[in-house]
PyMOL Python script that loads the backbone (N, CA, C, O; Angstrom):
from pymol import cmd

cmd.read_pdbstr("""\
ATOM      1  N   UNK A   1       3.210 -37.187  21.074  1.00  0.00           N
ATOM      2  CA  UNK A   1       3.621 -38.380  21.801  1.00  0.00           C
ATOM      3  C   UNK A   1       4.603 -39.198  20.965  1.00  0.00           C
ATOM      4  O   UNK A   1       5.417 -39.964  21.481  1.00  0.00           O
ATOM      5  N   UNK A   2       4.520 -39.054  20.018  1.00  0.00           N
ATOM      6  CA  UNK A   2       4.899 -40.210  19.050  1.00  0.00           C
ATOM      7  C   UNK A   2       6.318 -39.580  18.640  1.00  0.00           C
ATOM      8  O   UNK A   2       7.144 -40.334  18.126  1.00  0.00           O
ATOM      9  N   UNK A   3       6.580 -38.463  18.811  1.00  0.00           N
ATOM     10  CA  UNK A   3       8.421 -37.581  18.202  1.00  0.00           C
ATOM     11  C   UNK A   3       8.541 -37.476  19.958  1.00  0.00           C
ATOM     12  O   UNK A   3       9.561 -36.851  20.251  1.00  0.00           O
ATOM     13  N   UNK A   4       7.928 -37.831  20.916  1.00  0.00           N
ATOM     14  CA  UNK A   4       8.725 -38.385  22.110  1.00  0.00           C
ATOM     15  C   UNK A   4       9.793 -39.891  22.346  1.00  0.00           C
ATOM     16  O   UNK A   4      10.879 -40.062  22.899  1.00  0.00           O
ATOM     17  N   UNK A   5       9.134 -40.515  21.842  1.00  0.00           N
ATOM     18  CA  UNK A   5       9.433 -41.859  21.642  1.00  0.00           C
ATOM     19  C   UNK A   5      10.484 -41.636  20.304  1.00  0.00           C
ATOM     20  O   UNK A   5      11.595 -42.140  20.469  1.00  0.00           O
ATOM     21  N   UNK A   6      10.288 -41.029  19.171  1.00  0.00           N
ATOM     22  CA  UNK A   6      11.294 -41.030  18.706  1.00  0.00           C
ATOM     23  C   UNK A   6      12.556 -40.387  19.097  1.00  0.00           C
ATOM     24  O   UNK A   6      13.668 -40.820  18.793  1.00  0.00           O
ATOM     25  N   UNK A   7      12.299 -39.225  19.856  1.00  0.00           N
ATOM     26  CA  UNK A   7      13.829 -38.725  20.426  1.00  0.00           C
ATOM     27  C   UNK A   7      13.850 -39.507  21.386  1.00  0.00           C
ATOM     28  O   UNK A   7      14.982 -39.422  21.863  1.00  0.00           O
ATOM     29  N   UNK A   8      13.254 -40.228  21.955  1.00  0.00           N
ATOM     30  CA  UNK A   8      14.142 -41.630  23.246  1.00  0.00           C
ATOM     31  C   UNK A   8      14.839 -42.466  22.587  1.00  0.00           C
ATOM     32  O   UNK A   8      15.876 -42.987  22.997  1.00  0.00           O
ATOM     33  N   UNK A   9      14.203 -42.691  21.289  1.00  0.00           N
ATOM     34  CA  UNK A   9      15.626 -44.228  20.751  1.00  0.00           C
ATOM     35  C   UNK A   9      16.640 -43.354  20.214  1.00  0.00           C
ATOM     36  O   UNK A   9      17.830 -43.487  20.502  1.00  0.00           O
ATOM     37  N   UNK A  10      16.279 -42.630  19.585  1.00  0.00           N
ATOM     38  CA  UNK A  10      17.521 -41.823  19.555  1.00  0.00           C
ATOM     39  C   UNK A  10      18.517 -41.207  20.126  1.00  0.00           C
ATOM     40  O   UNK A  10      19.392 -40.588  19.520  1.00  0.00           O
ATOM     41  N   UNK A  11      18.430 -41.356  21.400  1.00  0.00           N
ATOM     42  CA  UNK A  11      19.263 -40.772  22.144  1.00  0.00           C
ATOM     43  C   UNK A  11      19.738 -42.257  22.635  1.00  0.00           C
ATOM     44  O   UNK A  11      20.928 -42.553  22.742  1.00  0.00           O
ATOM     45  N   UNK A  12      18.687 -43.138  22.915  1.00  0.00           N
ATOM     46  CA  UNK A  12      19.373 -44.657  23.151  1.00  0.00           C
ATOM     47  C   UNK A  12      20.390 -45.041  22.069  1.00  0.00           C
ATOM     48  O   UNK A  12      21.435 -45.396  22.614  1.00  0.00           O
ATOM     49  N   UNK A  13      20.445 -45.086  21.005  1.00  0.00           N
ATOM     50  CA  UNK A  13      21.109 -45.315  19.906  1.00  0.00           C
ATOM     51  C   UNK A  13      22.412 -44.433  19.950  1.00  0.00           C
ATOM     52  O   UNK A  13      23.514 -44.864  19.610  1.00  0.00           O
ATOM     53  N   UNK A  14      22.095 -42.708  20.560  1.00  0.00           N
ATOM     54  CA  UNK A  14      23.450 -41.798  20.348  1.00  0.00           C
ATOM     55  C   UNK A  14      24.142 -42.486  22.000  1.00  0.00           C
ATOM     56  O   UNK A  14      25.332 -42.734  22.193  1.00  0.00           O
ATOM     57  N   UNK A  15      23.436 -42.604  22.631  1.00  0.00           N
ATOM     58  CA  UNK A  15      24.445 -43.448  23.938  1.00  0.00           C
ATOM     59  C   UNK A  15      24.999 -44.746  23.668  1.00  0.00           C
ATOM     60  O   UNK A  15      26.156 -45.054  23.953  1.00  0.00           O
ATOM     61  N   UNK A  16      24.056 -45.601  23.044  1.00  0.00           N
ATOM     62  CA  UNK A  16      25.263 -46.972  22.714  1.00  0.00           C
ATOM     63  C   UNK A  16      26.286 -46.650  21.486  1.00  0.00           C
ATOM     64  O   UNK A  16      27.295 -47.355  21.503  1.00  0.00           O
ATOM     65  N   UNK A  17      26.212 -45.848  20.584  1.00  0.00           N
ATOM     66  CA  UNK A  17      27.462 -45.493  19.838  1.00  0.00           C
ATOM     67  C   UNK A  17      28.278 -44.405  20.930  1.00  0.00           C
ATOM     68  O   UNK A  17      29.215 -44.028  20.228  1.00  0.00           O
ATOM     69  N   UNK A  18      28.352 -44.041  21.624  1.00  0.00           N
ATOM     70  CA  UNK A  18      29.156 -43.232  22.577  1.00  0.00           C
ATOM     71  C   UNK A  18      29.809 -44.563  23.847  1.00  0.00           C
ATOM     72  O   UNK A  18      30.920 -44.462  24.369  1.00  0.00           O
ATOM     73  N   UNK A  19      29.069 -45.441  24.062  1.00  0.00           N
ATOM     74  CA  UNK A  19      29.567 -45.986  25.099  1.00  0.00           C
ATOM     75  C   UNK A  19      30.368 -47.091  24.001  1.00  0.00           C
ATOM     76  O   UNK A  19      31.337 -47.705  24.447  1.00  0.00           O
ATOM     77  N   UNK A  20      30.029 -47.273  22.868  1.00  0.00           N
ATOM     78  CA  UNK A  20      30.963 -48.573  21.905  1.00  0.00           C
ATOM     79  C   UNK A  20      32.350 -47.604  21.677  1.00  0.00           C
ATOM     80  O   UNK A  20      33.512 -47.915  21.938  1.00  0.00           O
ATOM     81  N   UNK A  21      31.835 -46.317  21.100  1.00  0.00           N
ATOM     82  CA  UNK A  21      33.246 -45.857  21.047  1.00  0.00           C
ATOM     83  C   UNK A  21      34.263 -45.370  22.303  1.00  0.00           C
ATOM     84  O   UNK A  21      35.477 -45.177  22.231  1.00  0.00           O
ATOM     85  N   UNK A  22      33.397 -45.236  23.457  1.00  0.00           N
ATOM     86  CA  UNK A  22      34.809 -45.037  24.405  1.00  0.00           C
ATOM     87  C   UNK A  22      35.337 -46.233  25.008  1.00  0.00           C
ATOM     88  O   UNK A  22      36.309 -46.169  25.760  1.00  0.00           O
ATOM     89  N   UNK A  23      34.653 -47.535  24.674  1.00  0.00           N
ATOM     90  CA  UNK A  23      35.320 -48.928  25.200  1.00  0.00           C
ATOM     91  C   UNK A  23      36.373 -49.694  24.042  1.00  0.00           C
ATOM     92  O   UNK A  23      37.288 -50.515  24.109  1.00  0.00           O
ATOM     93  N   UNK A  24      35.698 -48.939  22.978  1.00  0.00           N
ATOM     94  CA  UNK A  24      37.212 -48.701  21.828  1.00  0.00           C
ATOM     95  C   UNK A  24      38.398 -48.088  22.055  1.00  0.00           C
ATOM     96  O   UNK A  24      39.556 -48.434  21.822  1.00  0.00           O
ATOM     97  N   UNK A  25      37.931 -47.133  22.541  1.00  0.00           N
ATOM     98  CA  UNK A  25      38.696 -45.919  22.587  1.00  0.00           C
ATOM     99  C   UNK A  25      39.934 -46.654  24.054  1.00  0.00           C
ATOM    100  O   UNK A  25      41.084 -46.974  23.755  1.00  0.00           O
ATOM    101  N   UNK A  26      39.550 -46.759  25.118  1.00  0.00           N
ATOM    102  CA  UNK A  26      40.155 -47.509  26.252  1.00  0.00           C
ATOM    103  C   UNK A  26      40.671 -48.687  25.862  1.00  0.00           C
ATOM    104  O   UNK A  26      41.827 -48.892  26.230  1.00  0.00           O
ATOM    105  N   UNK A  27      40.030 -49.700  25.083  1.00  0.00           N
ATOM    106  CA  UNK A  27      41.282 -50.687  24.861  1.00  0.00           C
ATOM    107  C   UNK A  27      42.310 -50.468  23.653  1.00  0.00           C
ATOM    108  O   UNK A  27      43.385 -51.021  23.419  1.00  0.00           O
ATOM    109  N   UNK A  28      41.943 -49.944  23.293  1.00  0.00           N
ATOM    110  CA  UNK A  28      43.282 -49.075  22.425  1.00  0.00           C
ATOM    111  C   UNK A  28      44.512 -48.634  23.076  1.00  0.00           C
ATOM    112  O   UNK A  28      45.674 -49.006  22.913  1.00  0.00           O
ATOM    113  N   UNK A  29      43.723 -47.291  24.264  1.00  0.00           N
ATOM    114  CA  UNK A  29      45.036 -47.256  25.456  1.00  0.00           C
ATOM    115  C   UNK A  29      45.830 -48.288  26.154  1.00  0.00           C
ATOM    116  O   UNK A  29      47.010 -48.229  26.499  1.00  0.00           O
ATOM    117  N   UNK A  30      44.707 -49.543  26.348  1.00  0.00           N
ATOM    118  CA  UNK A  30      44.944 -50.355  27.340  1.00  0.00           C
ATOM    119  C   UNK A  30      46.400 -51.392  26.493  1.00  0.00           C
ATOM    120  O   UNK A  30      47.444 -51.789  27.010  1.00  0.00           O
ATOM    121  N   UNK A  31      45.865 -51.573  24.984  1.00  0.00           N
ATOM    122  CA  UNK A  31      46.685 -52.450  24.312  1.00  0.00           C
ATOM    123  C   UNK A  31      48.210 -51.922  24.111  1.00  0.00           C
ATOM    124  O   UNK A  31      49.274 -52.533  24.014  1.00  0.00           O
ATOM    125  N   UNK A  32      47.768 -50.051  24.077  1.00  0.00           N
ATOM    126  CA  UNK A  32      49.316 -49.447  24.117  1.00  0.00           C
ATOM    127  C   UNK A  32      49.752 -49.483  25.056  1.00  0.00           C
ATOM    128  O   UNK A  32      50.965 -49.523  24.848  1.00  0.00           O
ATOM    129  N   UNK A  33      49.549 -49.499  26.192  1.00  0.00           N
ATOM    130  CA  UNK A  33      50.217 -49.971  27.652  1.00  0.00           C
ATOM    131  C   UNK A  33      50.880 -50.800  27.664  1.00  0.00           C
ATOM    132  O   UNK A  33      52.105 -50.677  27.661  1.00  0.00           O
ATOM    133  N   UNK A  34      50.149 -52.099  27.684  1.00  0.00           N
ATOM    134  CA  UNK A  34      50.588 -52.804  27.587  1.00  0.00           C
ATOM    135  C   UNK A  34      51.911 -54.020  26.489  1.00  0.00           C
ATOM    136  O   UNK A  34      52.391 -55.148  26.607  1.00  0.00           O
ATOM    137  N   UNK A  35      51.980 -52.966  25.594  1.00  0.00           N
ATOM    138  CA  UNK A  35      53.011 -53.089  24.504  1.00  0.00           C
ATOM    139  C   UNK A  35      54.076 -52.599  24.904  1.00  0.00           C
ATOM    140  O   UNK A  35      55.133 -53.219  24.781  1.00  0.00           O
ATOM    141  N   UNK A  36      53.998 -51.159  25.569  1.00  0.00           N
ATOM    142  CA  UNK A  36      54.952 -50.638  26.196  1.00  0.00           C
ATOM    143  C   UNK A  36      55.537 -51.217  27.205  1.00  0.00           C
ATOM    144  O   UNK A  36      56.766 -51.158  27.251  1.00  0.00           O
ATOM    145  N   UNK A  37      54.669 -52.043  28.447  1.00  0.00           N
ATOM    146  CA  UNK A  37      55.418 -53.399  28.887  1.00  0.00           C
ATOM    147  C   UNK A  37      56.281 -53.803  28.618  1.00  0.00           C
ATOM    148  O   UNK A  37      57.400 -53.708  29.122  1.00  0.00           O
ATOM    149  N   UNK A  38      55.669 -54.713  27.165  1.00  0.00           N
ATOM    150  CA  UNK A  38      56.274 -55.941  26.844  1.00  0.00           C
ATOM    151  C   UNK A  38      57.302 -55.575  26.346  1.00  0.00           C
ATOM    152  O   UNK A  38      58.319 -56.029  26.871  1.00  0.00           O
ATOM    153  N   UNK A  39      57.481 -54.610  25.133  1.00  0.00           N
ATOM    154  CA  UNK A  39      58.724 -54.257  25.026  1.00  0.00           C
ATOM    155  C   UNK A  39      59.986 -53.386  26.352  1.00  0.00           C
ATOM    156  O   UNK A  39      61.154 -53.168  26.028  1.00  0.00           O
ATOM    157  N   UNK A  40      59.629 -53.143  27.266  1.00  0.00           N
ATOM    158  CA  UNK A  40      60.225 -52.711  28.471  1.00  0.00           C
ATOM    159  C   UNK A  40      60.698 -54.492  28.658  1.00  0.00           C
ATOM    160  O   UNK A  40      61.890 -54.758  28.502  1.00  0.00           O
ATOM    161  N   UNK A  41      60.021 -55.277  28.887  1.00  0.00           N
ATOM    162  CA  UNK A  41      60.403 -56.365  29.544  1.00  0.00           C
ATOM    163  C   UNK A  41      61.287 -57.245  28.767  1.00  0.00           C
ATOM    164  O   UNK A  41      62.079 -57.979  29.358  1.00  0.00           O
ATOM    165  N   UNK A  42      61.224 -57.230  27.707  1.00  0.00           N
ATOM    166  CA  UNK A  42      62.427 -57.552  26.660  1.00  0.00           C
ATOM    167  C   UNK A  42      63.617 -57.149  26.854  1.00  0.00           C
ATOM    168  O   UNK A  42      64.649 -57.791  27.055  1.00  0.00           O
ATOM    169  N   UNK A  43      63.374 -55.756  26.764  1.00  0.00           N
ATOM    170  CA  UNK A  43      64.715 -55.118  27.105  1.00  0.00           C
ATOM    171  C   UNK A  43      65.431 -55.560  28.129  1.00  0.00           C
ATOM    172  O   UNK A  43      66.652 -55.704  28.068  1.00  0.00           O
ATOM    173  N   UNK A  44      64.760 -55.798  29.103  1.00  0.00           N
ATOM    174  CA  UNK A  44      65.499 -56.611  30.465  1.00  0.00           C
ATOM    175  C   UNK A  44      65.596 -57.570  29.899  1.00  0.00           C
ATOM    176  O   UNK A  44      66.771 -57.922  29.798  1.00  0.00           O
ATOM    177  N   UNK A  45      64.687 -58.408  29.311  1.00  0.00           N
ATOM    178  CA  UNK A  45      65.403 -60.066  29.289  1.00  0.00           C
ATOM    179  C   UNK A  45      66.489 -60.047  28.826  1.00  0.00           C
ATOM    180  O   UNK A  45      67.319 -60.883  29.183  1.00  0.00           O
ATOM    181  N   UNK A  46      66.807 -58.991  27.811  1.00  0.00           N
ATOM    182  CA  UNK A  46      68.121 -58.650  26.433  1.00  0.00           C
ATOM    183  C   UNK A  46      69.615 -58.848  27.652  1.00  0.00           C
ATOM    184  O   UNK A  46      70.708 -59.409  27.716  1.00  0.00           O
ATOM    185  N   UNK A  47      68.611 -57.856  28.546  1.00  0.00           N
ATOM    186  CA  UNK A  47      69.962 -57.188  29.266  1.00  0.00           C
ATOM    187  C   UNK A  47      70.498 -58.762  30.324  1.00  0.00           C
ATOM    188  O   UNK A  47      71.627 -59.251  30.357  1.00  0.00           O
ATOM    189  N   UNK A  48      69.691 -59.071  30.812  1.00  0.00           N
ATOM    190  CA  UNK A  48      69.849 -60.373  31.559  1.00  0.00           C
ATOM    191  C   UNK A  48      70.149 -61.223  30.816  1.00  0.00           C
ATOM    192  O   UNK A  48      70.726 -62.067  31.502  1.00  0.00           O
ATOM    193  N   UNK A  49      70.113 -61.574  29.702  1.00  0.00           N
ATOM    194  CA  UNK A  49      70.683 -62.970  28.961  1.00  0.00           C
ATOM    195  C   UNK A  49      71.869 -62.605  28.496  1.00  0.00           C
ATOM    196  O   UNK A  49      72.689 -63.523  28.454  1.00  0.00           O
ATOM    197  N   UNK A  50      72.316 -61.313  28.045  1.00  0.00           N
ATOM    198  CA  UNK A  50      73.321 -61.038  27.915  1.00  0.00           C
ATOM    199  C   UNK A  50      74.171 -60.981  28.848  1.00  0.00           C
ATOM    200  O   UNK A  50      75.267 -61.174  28.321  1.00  0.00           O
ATOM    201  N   UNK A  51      74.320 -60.783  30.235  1.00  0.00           N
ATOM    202  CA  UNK A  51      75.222 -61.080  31.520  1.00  0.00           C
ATOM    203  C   UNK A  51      75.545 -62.155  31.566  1.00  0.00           C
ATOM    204  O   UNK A  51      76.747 -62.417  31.606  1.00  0.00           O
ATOM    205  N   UNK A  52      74.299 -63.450  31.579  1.00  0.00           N
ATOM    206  CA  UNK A  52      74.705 -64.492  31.459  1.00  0.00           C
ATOM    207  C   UNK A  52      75.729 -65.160  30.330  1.00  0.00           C
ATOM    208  O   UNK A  52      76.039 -66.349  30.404  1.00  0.00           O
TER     209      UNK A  52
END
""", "prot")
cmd.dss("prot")
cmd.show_as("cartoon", "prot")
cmd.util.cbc("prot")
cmd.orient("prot")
């Protein structure tokens, strides 16, 4: 009974390090996205202030 309960936290423990690292893992993507934006949107401002 008792190495039941220990393989349950343990597997609780291997799921919250699996779910911390793929919400790492996603805002990582999310922050490179969004960089890629911002520098896209620069580039236009570049290009638009320069017409003016």
């Amino acid at each position: 009974m008792g190495s039941i309960i220990l393989l349950f936290y343990i597997s609780l423990i291997g799921l919250g390090i699996y779910a911390i690292y793929t919400f790492l893992q996603r805002t990582k993507e999310r922050n490179e996205y969004l960089k890629d934006i911002r520098d896209e949107l620069r580039e236009l401002n570049k290009k638009t202030v320069d017409k003016d």
